[in-house]
C-alpha positions in Angstrom: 99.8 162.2 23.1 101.0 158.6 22.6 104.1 158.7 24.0 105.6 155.9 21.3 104.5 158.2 18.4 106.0 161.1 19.8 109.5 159.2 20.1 109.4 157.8 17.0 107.1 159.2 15.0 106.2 156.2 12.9 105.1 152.3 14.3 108.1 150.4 13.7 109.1 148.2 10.8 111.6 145.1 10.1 114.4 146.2 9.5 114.5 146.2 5.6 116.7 148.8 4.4 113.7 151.2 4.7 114.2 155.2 4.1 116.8 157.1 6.1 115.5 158.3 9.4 112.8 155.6 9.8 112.8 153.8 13.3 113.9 150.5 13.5 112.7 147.8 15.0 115.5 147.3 17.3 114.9 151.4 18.5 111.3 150.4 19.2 112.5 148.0 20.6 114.9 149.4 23.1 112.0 151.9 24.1 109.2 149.3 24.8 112.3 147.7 26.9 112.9 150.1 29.4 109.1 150.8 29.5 108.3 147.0 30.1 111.3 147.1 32.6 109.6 149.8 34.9 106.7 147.9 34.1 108.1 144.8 35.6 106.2 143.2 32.1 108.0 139.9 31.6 106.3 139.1 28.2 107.1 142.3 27.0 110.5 142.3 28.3 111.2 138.8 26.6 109.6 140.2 23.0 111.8 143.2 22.9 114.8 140.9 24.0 114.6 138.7 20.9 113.6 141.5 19.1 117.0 143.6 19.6 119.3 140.1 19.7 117.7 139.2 16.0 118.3 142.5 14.6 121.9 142.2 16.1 122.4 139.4 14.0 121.6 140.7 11.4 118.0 138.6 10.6 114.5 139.5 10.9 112.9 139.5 14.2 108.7 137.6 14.8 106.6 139.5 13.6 104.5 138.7 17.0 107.3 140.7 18.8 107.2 143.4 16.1 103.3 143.7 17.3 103.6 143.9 20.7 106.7 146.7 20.6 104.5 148.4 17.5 101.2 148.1 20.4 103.2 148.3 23.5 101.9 152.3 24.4 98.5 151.7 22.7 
């Protein structure tokens, strides 16, 4: 079972106001994070990193990051 699916349930979406319960971006992104971290994946490390300091200010986050978090356990 993919192991981002059965966190999350859903690929992740900018944060939008979306429905209650929906993953953010910034939860996917806090996953991929400590994957790419055991990983020792820089790029992916870097992507999550902007991902989770955009959404904590409040804007939206590339929507290259957004891929590779949304791709990360494909």
């Amino acid at each position: 079972m993919d192991t981002f699916r059965a966190v999350l349930g859903k690929p992740p979406a900018a944060d939008t106001g979306g429905p209650a319960g929906r993953p953010s971006s910034m939860d996917a992104a806090w996953l991929a994070l400590e994957a790419a971290n055991d990983l020792g994946d820089a790029a992916a490390l870097a992507a999550c990193r902007r991902v989770i300091d955009t959404s904590l200010n409040g804007k939206s986050a590339a929507q290259s990051d957004l891929n590779l978090i949304r791709y990360y356990f494909s």
